[in-house]
C-alpha positions in Angstrom: -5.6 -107.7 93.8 -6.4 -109.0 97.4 -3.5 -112.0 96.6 0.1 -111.5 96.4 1.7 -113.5 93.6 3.7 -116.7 94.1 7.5 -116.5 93.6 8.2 -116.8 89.5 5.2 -115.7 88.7 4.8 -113.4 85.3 3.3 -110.3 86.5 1.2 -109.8 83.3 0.4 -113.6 82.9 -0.9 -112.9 86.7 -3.0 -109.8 86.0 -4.6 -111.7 83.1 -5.6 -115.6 84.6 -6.5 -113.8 88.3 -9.7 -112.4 88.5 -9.7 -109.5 90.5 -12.1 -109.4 93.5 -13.9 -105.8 93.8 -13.2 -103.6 96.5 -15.8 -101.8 98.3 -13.6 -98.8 98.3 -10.2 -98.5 96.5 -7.6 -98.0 98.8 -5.7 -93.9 97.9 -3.4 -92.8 99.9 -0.5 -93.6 102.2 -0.5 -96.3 105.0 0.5 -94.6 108.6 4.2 -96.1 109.6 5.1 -98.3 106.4 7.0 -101.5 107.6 10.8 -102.2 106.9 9.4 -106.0 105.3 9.0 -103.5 102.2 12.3 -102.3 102.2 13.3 -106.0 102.6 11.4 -107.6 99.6 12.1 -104.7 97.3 15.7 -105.5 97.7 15.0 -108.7 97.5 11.9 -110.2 96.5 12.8 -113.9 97.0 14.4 -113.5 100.2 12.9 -116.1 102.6 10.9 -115.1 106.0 13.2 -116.6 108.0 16.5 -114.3 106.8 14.0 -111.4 106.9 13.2 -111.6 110.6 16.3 -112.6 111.5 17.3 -109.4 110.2 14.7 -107.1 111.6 14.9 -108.7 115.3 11.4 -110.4 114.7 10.0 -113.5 114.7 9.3 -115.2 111.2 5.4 -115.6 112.4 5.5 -112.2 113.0 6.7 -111.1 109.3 4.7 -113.7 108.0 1.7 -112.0 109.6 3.0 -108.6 108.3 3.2 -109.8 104.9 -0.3 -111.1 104.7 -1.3 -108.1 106.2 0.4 -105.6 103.1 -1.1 -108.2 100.7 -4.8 -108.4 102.0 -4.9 -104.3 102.1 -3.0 -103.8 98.8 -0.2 -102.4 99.7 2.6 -105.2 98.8 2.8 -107.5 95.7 6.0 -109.4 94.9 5.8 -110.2 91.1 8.8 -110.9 88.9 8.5 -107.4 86.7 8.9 -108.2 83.4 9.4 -106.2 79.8 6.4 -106.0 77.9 8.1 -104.9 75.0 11.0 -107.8 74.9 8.2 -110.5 75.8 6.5 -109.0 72.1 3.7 -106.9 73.9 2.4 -103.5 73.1 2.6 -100.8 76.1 1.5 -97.6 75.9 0.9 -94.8 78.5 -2.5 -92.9 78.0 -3.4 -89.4 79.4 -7.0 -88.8 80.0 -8.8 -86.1 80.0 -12.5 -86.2 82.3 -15.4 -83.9 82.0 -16.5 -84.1 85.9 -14.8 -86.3 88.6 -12.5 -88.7 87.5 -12.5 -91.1 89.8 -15.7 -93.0 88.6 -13.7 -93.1 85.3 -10.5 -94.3 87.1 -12.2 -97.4 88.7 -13.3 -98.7 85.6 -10.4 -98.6 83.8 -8.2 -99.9 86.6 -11.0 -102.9 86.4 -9.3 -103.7 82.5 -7.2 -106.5 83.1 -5.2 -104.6 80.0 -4.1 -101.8 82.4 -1.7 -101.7 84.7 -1.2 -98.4 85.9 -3.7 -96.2 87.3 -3.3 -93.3 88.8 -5.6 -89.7 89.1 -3.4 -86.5 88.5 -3.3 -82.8 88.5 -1.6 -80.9 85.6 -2.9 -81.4 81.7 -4.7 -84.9 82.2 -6.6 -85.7 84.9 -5.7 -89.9 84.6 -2.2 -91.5 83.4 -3.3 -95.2 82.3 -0.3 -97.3 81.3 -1.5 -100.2 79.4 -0.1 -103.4 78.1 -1.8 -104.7 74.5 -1.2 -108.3 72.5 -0.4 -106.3 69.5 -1.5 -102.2 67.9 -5.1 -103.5 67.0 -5.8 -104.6 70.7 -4.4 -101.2 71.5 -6.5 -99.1 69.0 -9.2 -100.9 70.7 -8.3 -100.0 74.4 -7.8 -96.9 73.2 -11.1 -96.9 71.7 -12.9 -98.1 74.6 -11.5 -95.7 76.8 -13.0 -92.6 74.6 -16.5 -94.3 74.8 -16.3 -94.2 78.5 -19.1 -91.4 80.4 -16.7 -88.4 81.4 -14.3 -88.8 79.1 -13.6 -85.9 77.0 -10.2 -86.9 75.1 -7.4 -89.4 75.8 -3.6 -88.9 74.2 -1.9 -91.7 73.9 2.1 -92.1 73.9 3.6 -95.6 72.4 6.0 -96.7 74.3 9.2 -97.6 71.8 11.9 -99.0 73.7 12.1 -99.5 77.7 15.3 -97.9 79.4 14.6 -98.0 82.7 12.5 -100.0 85.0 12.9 -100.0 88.8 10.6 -100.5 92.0 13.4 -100.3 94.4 12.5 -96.7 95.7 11.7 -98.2 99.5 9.6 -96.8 101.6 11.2 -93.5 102.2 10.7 -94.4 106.4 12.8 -91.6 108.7 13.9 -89.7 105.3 14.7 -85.6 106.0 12.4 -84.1 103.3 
C-alpha cells in the first residue's frame, strides 16, 4: 500500500475498500538508517507532527516530509490494529510449501486482499501467510486457492483460536549492541 491510513481507520476495513496499486518491485529488505519518527508513532500513533518534531529538534515540515517519505516506500503505516477474532473474523496462519522459487508465489498471495501477512522463510515452509476470513467457508476457500497456485506443493494451515498477544511496538532497534 503506497497510502498510509487516516487516523481511526480499521486496518482490515482498509485492506479491503483500498485497492492496492502494483509495485514494480516489492520492496525486501531493510532501509539504510531507519528514522526515530518510527520509534515516535509506534509509541504513539496519534501523536500530532508538531509534538513529534518538537521532540526530535526538527521542524514539523520536516517530519511531515519524513512521514510521506516511509509511507510512499512502504515502510510506515499507522492503522488502529484491531482483533480479528473479537470483531467475529476468521484468522489463520498458513505455511507453504513451493516447488521452485517462492517468490512468484509470494506476490500473488500478498495481492489477496484476505492476507495480511506475507513473508518468505527458511526452515519447514518456504512462505508464512497469515490470513483474515469472514467465516471457515471463506477460509476453506483461501485455503483452497492457495493449493491451486503454480509452485505450490502443500500448504498447512494453523486456526488461530484465541489471540494473546498482539504488539507492534518493537521500534526500530537504531544504535542497539547486538
Amino acid at each position: 500500500m503506497t497510502e498510509c491510513a487516516p487516523r481511526g481507520t480499521n486496518r482490515l476495513a482498509l485492506r479491503r475498500t483500498i485497492a492496492q496499486p502494483a509495485l514494480a518491485e516489492p520492496r525486501r529488505g531493510p532501509i539504510s538508517a531507519p528514522p526515530r519518527i518510527i520509534e515516535a508513532l509506534q509509541a504513539n500513533g496519534r501523536e500530532s507532527f508538531r509534538a513529534i518534531a518538537a521532540r526530535l529538534g526538527v521542524s514539523e515540515a520536516t517530519i511531515r516530509a519524513r512521514y510521506a517519505r516511509l509511507c510512499g516506500e512502504d515502510i510506515l503505516q499507522v492503522v488502529g490494529v484491531t482483533n480479528p477474532l473479537g470483531l467475529g473474523f476468521e484468522q489463520a496462519l498458513v505455511g507453504v510449501k513451493t516447488a521452485g522459487s517462492p517468490e512468484p508465489v509470494a506476490d500473488e498471495i500478498a495481492s489477496w486482499i484476505e492476507a495480511d501477512y506475507v513473508v518468505v522463510t527458511a526452515g519447514q515452509y518456504d512462505l508464512v501467510v497469515e490470513v483474515v476470513a469472514t467465516d471457515r467457508r471463506e477460509l476453506l476457500e483461501l485455503t483452497n486457492r492457495m493449493r491451486a497456485l503454480d509452485g505450490v506443493v502443500s500448504t498447512e494451515t494453523f486456526l488461530y483460536l484465541q489471540m494473546v498477544k498482539q504488539l507492534y511496538d518493537w521500534g526500530t532497534r537504531v544504535g542497539e549492541a547486538n
